[in-house]
C-alpha positions in Angstrom: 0.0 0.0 0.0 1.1 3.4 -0.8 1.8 5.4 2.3 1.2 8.8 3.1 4.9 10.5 2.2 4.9 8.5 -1.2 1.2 9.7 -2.1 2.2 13.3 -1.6 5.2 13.0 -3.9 3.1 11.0 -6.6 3.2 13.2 -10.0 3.6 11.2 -12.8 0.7 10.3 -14.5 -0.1 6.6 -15.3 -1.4 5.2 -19.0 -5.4 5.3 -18.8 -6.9 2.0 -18.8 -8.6 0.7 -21.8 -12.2 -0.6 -22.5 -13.5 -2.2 -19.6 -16.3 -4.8 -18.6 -16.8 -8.2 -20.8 -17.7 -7.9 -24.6 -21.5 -8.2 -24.0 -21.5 -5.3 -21.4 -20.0 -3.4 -24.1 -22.5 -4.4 -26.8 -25.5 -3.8 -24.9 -27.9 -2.0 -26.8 -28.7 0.5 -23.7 -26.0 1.2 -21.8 -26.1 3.7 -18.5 -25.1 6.9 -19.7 -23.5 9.4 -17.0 -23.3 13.3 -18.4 -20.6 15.6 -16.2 -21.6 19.3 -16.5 -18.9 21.2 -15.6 -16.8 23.9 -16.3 -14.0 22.9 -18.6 -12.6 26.9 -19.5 -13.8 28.7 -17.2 -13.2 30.0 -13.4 -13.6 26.9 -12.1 -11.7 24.8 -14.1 -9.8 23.4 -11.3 -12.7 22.7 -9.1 -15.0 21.0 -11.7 -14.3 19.9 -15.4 -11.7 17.2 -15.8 -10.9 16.1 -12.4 -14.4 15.4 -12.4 -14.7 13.1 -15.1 -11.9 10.9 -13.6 -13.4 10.6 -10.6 -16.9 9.6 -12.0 -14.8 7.2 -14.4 -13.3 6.2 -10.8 -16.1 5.1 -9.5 -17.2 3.5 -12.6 -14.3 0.8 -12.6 -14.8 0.2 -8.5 -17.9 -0.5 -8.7 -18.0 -3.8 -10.4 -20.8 -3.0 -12.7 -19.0 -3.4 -15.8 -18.2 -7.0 -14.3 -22.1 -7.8 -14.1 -22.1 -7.3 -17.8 -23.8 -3.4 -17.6 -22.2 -0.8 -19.9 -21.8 2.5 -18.9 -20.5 5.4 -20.8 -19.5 9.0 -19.3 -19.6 11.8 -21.6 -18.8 15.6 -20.5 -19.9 19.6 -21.5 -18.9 22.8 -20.7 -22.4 25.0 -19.5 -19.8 27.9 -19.9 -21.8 29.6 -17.0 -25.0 29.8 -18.6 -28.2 28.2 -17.4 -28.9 28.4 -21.2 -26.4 26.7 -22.2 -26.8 24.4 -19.2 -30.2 23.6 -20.4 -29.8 23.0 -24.0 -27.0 20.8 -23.5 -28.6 18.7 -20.6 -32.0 18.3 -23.1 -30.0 17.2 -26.1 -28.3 14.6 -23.5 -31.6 13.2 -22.3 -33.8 13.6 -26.0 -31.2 12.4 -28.2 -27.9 11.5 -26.2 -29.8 8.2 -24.3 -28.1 10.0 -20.8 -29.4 9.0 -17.9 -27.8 11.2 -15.4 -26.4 15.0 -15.0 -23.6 15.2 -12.7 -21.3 18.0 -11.0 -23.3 21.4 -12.6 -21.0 23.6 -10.2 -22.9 26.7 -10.7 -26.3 27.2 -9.1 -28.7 29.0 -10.9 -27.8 26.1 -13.8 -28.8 23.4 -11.2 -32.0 25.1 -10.4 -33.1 25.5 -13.7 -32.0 21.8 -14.3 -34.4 20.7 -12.0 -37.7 21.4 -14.1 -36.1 19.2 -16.8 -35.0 16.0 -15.0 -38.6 15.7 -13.2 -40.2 16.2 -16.5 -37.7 13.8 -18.3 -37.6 11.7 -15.0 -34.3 11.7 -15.1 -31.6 12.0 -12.5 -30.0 15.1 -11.3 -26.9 14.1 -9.0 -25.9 17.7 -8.5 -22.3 17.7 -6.7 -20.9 21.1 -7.4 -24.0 23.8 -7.0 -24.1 25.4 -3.1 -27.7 26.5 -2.9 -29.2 25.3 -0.3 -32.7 26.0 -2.4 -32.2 22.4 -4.0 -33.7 21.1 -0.8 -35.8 23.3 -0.1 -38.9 24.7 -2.3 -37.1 23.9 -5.5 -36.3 20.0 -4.1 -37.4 17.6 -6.8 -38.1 13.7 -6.5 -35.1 13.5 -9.3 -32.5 15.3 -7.7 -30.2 14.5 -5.2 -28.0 17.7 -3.4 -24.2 15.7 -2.9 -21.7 17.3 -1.4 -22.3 20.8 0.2 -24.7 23.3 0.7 -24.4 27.5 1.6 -26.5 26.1 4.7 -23.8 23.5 5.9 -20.4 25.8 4.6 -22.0 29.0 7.0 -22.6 26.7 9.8 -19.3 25.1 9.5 -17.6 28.0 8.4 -19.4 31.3 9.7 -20.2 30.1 13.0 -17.6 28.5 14.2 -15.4 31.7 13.5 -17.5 33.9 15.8 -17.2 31.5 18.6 -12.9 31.8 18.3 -13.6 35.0 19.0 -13.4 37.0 15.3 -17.3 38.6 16.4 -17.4 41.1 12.8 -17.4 40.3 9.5 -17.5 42.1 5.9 -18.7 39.6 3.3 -17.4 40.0 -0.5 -19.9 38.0 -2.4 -20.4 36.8 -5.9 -23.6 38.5 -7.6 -24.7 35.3 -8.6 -27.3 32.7 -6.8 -24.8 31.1 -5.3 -23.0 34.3 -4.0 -26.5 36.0 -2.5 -27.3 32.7 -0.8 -24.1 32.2 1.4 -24.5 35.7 2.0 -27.9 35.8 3.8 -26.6 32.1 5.1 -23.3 33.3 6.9 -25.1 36.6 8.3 -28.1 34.0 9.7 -25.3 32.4 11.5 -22.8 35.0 12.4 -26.1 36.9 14.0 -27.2 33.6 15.8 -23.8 33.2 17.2 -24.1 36.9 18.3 -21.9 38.3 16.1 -22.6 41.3 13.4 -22.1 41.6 9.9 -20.9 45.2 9.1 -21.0 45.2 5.8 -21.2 43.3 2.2 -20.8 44.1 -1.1 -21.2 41.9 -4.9 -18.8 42.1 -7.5 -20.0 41.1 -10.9 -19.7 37.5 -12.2 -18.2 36.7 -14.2 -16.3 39.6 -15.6 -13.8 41.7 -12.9 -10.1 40.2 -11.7 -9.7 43.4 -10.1 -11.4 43.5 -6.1 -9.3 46.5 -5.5 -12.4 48.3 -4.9 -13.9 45.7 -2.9 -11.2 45.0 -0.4 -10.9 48.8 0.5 -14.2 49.0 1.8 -13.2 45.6 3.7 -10.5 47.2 4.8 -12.3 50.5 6.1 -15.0 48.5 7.7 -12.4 47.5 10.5 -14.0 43.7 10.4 -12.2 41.1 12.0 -13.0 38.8 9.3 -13.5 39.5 5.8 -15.4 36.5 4.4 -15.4 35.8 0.5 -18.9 34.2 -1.1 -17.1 33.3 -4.0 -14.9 30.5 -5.5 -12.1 29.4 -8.1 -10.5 32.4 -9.9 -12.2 34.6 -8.2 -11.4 33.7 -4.5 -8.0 33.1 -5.6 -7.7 36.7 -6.8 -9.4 38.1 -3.7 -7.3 36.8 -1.4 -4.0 37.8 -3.6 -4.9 41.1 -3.8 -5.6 41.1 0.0 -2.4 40.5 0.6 -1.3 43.2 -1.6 -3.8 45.4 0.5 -2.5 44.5 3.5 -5.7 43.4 4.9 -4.1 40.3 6.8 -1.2 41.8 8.3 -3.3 44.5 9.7 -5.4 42.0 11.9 -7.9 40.9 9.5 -8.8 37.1 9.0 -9.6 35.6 5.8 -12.2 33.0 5.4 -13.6 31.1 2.6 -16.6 30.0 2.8 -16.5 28.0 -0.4 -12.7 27.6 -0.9 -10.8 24.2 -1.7 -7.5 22.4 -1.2 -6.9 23.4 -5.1 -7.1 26.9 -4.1 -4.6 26.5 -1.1 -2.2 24.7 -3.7 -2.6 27.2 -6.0 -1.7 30.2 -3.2 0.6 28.9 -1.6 0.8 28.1 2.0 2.9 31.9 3.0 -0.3 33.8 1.8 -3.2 31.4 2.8 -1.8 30.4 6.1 -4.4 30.5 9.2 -6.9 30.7 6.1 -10.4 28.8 7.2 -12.5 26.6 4.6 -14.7 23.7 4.8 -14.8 20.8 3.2 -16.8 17.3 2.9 -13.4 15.6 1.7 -9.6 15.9 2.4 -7.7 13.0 0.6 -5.0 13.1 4.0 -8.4 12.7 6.3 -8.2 8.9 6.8 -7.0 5.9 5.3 -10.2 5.6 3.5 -9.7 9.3 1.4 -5.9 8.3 0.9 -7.0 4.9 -0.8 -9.4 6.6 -3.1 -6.9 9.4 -3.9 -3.9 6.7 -4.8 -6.6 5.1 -7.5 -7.3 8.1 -9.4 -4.6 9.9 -8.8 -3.2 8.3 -12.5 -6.1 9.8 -14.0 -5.3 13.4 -13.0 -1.7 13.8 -11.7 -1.5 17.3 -11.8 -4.2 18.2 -9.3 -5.9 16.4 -6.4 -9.4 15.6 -5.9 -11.3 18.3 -3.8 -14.7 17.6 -2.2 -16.9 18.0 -5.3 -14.1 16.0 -7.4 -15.1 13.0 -4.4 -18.5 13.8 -4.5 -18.8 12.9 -8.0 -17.3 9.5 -6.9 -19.7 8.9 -4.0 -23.0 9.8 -5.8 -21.9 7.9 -8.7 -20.8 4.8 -6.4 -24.3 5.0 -4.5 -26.3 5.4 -7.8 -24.7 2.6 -9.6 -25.5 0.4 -6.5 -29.1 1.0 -7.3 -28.7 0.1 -10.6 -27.3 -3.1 -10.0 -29.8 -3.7 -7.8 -32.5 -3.0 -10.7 -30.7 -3.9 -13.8 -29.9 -1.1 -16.6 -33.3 -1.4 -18.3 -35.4 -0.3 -15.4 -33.0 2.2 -14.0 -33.3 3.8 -17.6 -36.8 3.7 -17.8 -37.5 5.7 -14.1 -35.2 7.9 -12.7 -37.4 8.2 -9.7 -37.6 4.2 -9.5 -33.4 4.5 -9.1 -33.8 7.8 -6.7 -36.5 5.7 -4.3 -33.6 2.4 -4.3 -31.2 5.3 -3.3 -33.1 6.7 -0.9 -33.5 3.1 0.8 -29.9 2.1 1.0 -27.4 3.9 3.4 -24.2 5.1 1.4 -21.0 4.2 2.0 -17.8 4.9 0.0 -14.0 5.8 0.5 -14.3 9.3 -0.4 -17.6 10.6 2.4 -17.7 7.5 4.5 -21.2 6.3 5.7 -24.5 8.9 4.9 -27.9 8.8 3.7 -30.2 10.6 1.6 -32.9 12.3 3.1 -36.5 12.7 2.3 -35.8 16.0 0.4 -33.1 15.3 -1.4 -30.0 16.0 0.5 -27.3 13.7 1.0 -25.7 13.3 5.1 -22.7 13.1 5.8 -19.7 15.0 7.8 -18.5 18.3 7.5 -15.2 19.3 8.4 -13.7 22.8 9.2 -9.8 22.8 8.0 -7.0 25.7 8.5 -4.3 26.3 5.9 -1.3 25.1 7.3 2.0 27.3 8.2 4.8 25.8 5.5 6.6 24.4 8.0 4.0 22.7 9.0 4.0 21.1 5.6 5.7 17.7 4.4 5.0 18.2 0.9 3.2 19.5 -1.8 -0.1 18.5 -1.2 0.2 18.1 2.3 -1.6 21.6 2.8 -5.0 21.4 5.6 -5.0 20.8 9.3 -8.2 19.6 10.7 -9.9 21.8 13.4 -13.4 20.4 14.0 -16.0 17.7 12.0 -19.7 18.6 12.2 -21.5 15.3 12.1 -24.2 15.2 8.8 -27.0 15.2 11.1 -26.0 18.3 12.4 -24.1 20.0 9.5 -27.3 20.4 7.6 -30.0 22.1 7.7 -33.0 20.4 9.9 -35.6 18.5 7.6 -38.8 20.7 8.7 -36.9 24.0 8.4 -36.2 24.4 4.4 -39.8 24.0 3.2 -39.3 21.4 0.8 -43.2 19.9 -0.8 -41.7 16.2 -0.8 -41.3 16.1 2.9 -44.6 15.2 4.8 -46.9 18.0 7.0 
């Protein structure tokens, strides 16, 4: 078994395996047909596109389903960003494409306009990469399944925790985007509950800037202890950059990232993100579990390690795939729902999120965990990067089933 040191200093990138599963898998008429919509050029290129795809063609080949003579084929698309684009692509997939599944869709006003289509299709919608929290709530669908994080479970584990080390103001720089305006009013709930204030916000345009300049000065003038960013990828990265250049941390102020990822850290450096706070549902150095998952697709993407929605492509697609063995291909093509109601019944379990469920309205359990960006000397190598300050257990870490107003869940 590869150990911890020799995983860290793994880089070189193995041949990808061929075909796989017998002959007749492979000739099946109908095979299950898995679509990743990512971003593949855009902001969060690291976070989504191909990193994605290995991991769902991870889970694929660990899954034995090939073995039980079941084809199944992963084809990707960029939504660029735009629910339209989003929308047309995911249609063409499900009228003329025979997919059975949309994955990943890391941007959230995509994966709530996704969710009309896969109940009227009655297809499936394992959405790994979009934070709003309305996916449970009065958008939830019987088709959809919320994966790996929510603006809910990143304030609580984020937000919250912060006020209670005693950082009590904050100054939120948020994306002007669904996502961005939802972690907003979701950190501010918990900063507030906590009894801490919120002294001011502000939304840069998305996409379209790399220059916060603007932004950060009123940060910096609001005198808050902790200037939180509602953003991700490109943009986070360039935020906290040009914090640095602003002096912002080495005048008192903390940094937090409510949707930030071990990509990001990497990407920094650990001299400017040091003491930085982010959340995540997956660390590959958590446990022996995450480290074995990480050495298997590693070969598949050698250049940049699986972050939490990378894994939570591989968990959804390991849970759904159970449920299609379970059925057999014909009938899990026929019904989404009749797939989502086996997936419901079954606990999960895989090497990436451990044990969880899926709840009533849609949202998958499981842990949440609160990391700090380690000093460098802390560091034994590249990718050795998180420390681990606190794990919210998944029946805490999101939100309670009666509060999010979801039509599924019963009176």
């Amino acid at each position: 078994m590869i150990g911890r040191r020799q995983l860290l200093a793994a880089g070189a990138a193995a041949p990808l395996a061929g075909p796989l599963g017998s002959r007749a898998a492979r000739a099946q008429a109908q095979p299950i047909r898995l679509g990743v919509l990512g971003d593949f050029s855009g902001p969060y290129r690291h976070l989504s596109g191909p990193t994605a795809v290995a991991c769902v063609r991870q889970a694929v080949e660990d899954s034995g389903i090939l073995q039980r003579g079941i084809a199944v084929e992963v084809v990707q698309a960029d939504h660029q960003q735009k629910a339209d684009v989003g929308l047309t692509v995911t249609r063409e997939w499900f009228d003329r494409g025979g997919v059975d599944v949309v994955l990943e869709v890391n941007n959230s006003s995509i994966a709530l306009a996704l969710n009309g289509l896969v109940r009227e299709k009655d297809k499936l919608h394992l959405n790994t990469g979009a934070a709003t929290s309305e996916l449970t709530a009065r958008a939830c669908s019987p088709n959809t399944v919320h994966w790996t994080y929510d603006t809910y479970m990143l304030a609580r584990s984020s937000g919250g925790a912060t006020v209670r080390a005693g950082a009590d103001t904050f100054f939120i720089i948020a994306a002007d985007m669904a996502f961005g305006h939802q972690m907003e009013r979701d950190v501010t709930k918990f900063v507030e509950s906590e009894g801490g204030r919120v002294v001011g916000a502000v939304r840069h345009p998305f996409p379209g800037t790399t220059d916060f300049s603007s932004f950060l000065v009123q940060a910096q003038r609001s005198r808050a202890k902790v200037v939180a960013f509602a953003n991700a990828g490109a943009d986070f990265i360039n935020c906290v950059k040009q914090a640095h250049e602003f002096g912002l941390v080495s005048r008192g102020q903390k940094l937090l990232g409510t949707i930030a990822f071990v990509n990001d850290v990497k990407s920094l450096g650990l001299e400017t993100t040091k003491g930085l706070l982010l959340t995540e549902s997956f660390y590959w150095d958590l446990n022996d579990r995450t480290r074995a998952f990480t050495r298997r697709v590693l070969p598949k993407t050698p250049d940049n390690y699986p972050n939490q929605t990378h894994a939570g492509n591989y968990s959804a697609v390991t849970h759904y795939l159970k449920a299609v063995a379970e059925l057999g291909a014909a009938r899990a093509k026929a019904s989404g729902r009749e797939v989502m109601e086996v997936m419901r019944r079954m606990l999960t379990d895989d090497d990436a999120f451990g044990a969880g469920s899926i709840r009533a309205d849609g949202r998958h359990l499981h842990d949440a965990h609160l990391f700090e960006a380690k000093a460098p000397a802390e560091s034994t190598g590249p990718w050795d990067l998180l420390k681990l300050v606190r794990t919210t257990p998944g029946a805490e870490a999101f939100r309670p089933l009666s509060e999010g107003g979801c039509p599924l869940v019963p009176g």
